[in-house]
N, C-alpha and C positions, 0 to 999 in steps of 0.2 A: 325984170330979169332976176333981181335979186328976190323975191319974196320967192318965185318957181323954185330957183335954188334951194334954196332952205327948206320950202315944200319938201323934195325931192331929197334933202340927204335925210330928213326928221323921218321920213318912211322909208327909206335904206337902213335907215340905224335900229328902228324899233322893228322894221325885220329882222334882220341881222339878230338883234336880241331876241325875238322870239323863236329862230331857227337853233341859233345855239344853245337857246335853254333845251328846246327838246331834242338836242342832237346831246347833250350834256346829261340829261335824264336819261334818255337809252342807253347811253354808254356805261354809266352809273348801273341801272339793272341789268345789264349784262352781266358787269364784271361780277356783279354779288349774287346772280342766280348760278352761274358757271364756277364761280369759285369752290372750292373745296375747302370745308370748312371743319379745322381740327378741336376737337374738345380737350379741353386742358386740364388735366392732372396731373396732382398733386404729387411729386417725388415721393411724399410719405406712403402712398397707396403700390408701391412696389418690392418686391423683396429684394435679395441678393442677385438674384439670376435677371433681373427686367423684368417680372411676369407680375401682371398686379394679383394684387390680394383678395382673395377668396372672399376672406372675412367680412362682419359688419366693423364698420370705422366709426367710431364715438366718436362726438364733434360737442366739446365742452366749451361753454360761454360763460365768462367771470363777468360780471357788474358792480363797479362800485355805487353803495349805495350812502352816501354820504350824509346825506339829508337827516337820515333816521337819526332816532335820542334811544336813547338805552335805559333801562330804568334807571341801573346807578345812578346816571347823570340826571336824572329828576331827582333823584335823593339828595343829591349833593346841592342843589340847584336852590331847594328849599330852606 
């Protein structure tokens, strides 16, 4: 009686687990095909009125490059 038991909840539970994974899966692609999905810009790209900007927007990237030697410093080095 006891092994049926155990039979019987070990295929309840890994039902159970495999019903909610795909009840958890569809619910999942619902919510992000139905969603409405806003593109985030940047405050800078707007004038004074809310209207964004016509223009092109230059997007500058500084790197420090530490690594490098500079002549002087081989001069001195020597």
């Amino acid at each position: 009686m006891l092994a049926s038991e155990i039979a019987i909840f070990s295929l309840l539970s890994f039902l159970f687990l495999i019903v909610g994974g795909i009840v958890g899966w569809l619910t999942r692609n619902h919510i992000y095909d139905n969603q409405v999905r806003q593109v985030y810009v940047h405050p800078e790209m707007f004038d004074d009125n809310g209207n964004i900007i016509p223009d092109e927007i230059l997007a500058v990237r500084f790197e420090n490059d530490y690594d490098s030697i500079s002549d002087e410093d081989e001069e001195e080095d020597e």
